[in-house]
KEPA-310974 format. One record per residue (C-alpha): residue number from 1; residue in one letter; x, y, z. Coordinates in steps of 0.25 Angstrom, whole numbers, plus 2048, in hexadecimal, padded with zeros to 3 digits. Layout:
NUM | a | X | Y | Z
...
# end
This chain:
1 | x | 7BD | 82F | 7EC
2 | x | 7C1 | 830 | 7DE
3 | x | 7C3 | 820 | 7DA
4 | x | 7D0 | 823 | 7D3
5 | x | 7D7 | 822 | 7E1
6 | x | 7D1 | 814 | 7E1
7 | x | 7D4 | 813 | 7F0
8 | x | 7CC | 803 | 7F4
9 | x | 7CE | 807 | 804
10 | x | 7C1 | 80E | 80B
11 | x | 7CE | 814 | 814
12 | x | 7D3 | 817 | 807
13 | x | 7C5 | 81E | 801
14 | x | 7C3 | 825 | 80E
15 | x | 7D2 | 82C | 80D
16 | x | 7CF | 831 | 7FF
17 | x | 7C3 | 836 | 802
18 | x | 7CA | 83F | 80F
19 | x | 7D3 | 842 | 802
20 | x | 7CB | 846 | 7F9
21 | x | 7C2 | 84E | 800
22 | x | 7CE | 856 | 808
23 | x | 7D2 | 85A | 7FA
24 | x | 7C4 | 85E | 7F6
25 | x | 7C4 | 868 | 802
26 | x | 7D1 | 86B | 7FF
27 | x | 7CF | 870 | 7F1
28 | x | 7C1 | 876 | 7F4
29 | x | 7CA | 87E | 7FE
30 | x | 7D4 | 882 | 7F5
31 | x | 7CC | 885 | 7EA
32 | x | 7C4 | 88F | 7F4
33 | x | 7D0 | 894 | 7F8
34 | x | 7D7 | 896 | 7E9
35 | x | 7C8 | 89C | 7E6
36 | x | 7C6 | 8A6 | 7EE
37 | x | 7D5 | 8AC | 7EF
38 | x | 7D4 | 8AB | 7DE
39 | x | 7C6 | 8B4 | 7E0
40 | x | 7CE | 8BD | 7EB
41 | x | 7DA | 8BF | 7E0
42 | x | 7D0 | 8C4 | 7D4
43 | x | 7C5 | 8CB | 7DA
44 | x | 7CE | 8D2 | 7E6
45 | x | 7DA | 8D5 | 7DE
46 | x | 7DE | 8E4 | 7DE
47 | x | 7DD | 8EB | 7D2
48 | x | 7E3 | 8F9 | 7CF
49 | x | 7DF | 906 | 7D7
50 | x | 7D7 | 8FD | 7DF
51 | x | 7DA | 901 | 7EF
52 | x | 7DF | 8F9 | 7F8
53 | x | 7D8 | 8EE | 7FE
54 | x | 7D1 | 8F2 | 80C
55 | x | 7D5 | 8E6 | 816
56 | x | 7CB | 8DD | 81D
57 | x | 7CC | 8D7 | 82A
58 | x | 7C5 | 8CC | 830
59 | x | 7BA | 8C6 | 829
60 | x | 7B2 | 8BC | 834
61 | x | 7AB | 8B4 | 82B
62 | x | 7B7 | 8B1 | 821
63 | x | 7BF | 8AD | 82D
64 | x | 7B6 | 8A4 | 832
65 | x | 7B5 | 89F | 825
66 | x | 7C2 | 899 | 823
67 | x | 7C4 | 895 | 831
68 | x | 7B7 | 88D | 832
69 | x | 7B9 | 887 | 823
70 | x | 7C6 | 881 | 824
71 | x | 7C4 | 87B | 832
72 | x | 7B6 | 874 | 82C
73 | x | 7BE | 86F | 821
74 | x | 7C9 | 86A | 829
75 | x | 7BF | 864 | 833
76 | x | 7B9 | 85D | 827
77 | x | 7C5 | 855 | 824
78 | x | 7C9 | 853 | 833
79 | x | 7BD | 84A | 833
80 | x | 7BD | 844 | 826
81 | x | 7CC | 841 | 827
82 | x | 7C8 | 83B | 836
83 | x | 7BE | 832 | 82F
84 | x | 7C8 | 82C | 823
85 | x | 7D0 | 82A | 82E
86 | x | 7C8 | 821 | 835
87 | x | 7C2 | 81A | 829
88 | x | 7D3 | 819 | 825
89 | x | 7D6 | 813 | 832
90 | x | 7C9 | 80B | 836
91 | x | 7CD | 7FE | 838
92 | x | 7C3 | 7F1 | 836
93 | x | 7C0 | 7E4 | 83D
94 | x | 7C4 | 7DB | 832
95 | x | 7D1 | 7E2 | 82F
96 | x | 7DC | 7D9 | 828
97 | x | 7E9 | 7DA | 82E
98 | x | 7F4 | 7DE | 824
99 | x | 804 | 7DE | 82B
100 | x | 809 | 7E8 | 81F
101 | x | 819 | 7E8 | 81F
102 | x | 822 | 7F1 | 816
103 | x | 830 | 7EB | 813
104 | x | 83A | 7F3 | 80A
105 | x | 834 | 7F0 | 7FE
106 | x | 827 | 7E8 | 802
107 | x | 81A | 7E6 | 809
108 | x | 818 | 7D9 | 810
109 | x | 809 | 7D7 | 814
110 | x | 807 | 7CE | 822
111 | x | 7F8 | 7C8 | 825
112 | x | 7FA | 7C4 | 833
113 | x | 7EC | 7C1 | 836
114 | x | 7ED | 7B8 | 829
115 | x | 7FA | 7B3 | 829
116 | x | 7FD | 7B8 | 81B
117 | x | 809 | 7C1 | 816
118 | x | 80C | 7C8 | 808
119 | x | 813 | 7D1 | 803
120 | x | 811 | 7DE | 7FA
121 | x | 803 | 7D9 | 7F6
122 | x | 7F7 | 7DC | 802
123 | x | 7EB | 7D3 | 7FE
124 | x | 7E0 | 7D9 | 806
125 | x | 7D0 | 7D4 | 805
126 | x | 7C8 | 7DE | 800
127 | x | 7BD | 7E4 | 80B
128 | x | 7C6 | 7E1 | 817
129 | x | 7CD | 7EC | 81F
130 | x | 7DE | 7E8 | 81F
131 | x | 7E6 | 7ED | 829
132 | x | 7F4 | 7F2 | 825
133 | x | 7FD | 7F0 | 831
134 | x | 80B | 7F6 | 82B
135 | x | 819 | 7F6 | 82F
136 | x | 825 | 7F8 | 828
137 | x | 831 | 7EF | 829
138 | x | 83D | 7F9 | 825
139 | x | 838 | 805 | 821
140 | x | 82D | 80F | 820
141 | x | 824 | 80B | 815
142 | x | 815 | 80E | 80E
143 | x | 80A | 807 | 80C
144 | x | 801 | 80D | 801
145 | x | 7F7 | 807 | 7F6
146 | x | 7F0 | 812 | 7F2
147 | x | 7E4 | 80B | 7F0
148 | x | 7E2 | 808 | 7FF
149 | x | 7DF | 818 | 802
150 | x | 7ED | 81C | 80A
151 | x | 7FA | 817 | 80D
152 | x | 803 | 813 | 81B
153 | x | 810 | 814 | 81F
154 | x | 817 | 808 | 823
155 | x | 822 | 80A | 82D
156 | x | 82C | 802 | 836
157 | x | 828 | 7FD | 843
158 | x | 819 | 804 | 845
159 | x | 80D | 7FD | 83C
160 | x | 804 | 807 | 834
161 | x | 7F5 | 802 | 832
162 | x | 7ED | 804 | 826
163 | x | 7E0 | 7FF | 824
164 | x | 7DA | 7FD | 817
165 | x | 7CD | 7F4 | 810
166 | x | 7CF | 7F2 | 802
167 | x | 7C1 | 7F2 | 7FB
168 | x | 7C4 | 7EE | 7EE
169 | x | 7CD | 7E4 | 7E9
170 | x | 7DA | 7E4 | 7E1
171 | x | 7E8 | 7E8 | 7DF
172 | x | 7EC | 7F5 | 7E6
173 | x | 7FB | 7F9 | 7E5
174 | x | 802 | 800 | 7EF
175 | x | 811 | 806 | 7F2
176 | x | 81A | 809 | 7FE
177 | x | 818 | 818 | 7FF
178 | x | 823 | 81B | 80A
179 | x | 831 | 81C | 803
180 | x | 836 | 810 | 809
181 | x | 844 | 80D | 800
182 | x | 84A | 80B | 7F2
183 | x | 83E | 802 | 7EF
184 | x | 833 | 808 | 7F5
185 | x | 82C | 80A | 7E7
186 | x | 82A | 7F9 | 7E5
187 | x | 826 | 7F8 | 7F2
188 | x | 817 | 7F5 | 7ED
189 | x | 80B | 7F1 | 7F4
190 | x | 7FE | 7EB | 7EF
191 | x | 7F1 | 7E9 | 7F5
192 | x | 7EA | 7DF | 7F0
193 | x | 7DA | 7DE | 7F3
194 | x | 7D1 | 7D1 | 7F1
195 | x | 7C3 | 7CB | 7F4
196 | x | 7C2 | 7C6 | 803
197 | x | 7C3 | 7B7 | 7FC
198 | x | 7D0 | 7BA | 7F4
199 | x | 7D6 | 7BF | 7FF
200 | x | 7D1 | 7B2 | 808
201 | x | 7DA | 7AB | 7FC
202 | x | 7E6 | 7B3 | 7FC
203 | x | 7E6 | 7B1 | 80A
204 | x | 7E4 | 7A2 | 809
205 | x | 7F0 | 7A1 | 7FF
206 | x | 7FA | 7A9 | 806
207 | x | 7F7 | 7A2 | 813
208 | x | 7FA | 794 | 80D
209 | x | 807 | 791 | 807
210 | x | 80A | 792 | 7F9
211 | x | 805 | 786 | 7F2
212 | x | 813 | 77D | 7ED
213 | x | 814 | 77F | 7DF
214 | x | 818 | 773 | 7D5
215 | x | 820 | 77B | 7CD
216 | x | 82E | 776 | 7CC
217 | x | 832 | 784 | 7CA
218 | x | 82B | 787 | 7D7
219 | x | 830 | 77B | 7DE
220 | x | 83B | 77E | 7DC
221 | x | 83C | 78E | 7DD
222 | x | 837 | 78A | 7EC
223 | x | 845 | 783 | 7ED
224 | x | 84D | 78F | 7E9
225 | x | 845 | 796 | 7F3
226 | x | 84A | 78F | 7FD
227 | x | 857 | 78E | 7FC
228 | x | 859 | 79D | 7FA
229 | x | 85B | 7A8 | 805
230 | x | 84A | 7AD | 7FF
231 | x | 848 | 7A4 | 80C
232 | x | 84E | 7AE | 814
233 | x | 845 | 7BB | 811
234 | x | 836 | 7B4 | 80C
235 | x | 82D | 7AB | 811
236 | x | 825 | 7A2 | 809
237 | x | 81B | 799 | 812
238 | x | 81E | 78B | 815
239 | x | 82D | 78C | 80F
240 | x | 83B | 78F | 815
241 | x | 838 | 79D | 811
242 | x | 834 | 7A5 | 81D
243 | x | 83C | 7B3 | 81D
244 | x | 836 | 7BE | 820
245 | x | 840 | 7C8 | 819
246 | x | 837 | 7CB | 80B
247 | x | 828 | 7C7 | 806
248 | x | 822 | 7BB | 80B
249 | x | 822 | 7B1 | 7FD
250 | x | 819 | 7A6 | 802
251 | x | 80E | 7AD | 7F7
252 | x | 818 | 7B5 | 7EF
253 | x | 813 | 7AF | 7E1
254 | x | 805 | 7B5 | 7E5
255 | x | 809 | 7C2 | 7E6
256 | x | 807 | 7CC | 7D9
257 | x | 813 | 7D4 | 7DA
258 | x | 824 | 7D2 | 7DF
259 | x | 82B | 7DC | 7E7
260 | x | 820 | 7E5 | 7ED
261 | x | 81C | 7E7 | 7DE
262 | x | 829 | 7E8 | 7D4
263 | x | 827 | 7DC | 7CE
264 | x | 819 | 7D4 | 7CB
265 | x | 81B | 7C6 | 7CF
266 | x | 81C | 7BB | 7C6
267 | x | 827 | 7AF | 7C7
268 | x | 830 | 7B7 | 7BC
269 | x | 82F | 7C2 | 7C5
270 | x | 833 | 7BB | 7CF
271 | x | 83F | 7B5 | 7CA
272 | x | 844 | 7C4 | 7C7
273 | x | 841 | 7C8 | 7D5
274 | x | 847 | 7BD | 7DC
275 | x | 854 | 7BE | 7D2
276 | x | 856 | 7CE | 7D5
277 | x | 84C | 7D5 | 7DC
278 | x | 855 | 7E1 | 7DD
279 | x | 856 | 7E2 | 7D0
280 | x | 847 | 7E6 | 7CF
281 | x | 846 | 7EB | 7DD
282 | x | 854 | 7F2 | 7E2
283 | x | 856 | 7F0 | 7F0
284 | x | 84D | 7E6 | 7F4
285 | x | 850 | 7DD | 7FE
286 | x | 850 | 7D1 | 7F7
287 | x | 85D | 7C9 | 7F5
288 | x | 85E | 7C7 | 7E3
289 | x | 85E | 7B5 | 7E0
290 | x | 867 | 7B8 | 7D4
291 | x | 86E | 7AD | 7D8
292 | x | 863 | 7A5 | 7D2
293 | x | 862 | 79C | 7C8
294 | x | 858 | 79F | 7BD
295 | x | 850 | 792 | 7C0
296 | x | 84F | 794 | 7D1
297 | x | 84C | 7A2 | 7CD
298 | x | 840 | 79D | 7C4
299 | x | 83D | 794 | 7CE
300 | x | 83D | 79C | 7DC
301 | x | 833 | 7A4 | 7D2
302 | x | 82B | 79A | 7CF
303 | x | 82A | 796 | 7DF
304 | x | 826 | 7A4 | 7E0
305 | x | 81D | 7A5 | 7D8
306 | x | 816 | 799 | 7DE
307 | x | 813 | 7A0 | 7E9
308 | x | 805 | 7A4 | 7E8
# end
């Protein structure tokens, strides 16, 4: 498998090697093919004076030929495609249970064997099979990160699995690849693979509540949050914010990007969301705070931000 695919999945691997291989026979096929018809054209064209052609019929051999070849080649990939799908499919003892939800425009992430939720960001340990248990909670959406191998739909009201074990650690970016609305192209995914420790840690830290912070900004950010209707649609742990509408914030601060990807997160970045986010992602379903002042707007960022 050439590396430039990059694929860190063995489901992945075994996919493009079927890939690559069914393209081989079919090139080796074609070029046969092209060959001997370009061979037929220049050697058996007629020339002038020459008489006409005496026909042939039947020819045993050459029949058998192309009946027996294309069935061999056909059963070769019947098998080999039987095997990816088994290796695709294959599931482990170890598997770590991932409740995949697509919202117009989001990806929340559930844990329920850990008690963990994120959103848009899928920290897996490296070497340990995850099972993707996917719905869809308006409309049909696509999970795809091209460096897992392949990609699932995500429909309403039937959950699709997809089992992947991510080798190699790092970032891996993915998309929605289902039309799913006017902002189906910022509805960003990202996988993010770590060492079986780091990901002990993540899961440590977003289990436990985000430690207070002693910023007076902070504190006081975590008053504005209160008192607006944010409470209404997120949660944030061990607060009066427990809606379930939009991402869960209890973490929000560790979190690398904003808004399934159209923002990186930062407290400015933050601020702008919170202040118009339809100005940066028309139609989202996010209410705009520019009734704000400038200093609870820097302060709910700061609270934010604080989340790690």
């Amino acid at each position: 498998m050439p590396e430039s695919l990059g694929v860190v999945t063995p489901q992945g691997a075994a996919i493009a090697d079927l890939f690559w291989l069914t393209l081989a026979l079919s090139v080796l096929v074609f070029a046969l093919v092209v060959g001997i018809l370009a061979i037929v054209l220049i050697r058996d064209r007629a020339r002038p004076g020459d008489p006409d052609p005496v026909p042939t019929h039947g020819n045993r051999r050459l029949e058998i030929a192309w009946t027996v070849i294309p069935f061999v080649l056909v059963t070769i990939l019947f098998v080999l495609t039987v095997r990816t799908m088994l290796t695709v499919n294959a599931e482990a003892a170890d598997e770590l249970r991932v409740q995949v939800v697509g919202h117009q425009w989001w990806w929340e992430y559930r844990y329920p064997d850990l008690g963990v939720v994120a959103a848009n960001e899928l920290v897996v340990p490296v070497g340990t099979q995850v099972r993707l248990e996917m719905i869809s909670a308006d409309v049909i959406h696509d999970f795809w990160v091209p460096r897992i191998g392949w990609k699932k739909d995500v429909n309403t009201g039937q959950t699709n699995l997809l089992l992947a074990r991510v080798d190699q650690p790092g970032v891996y970016d993915g998309a929605c690849a289902e039309y799913c609305g006017s902002q189906h192209a910022w509805m960003r995914s990202r996988v993010i693979a770590r060492s079986t420790a780091e990901f002990a840690d993540w899961v440590r830290a977003q289990q436990s509540l985000a430690p207070a912070s002693s910023d007076p900004s902070a504190v006081r950010g975590a008053q504005v949050f209160a008192g607006t209707n944010c409470v209404n649609c997120h949660l944030i742990g061990g607060t009066g914010g427990v809606g379930q509408v939009g991402p869960d914030l209890s973490h929000v601060g560790s979190r690398t990007t904003l808004g399934a990807g159209v923002l990186d997160n930062g407290p400015g970045q933050l601020a702008q969301w919170i202040r118009d986010p339809g100005a940066i992602k028309p139609d989202v379903q996010m209410p705009s705070y520019a009734n704000l002042s400038n200093d609870d707007l820097t302060a709910l960022a700061a609270y934010l931000w604080s989340l790690k």
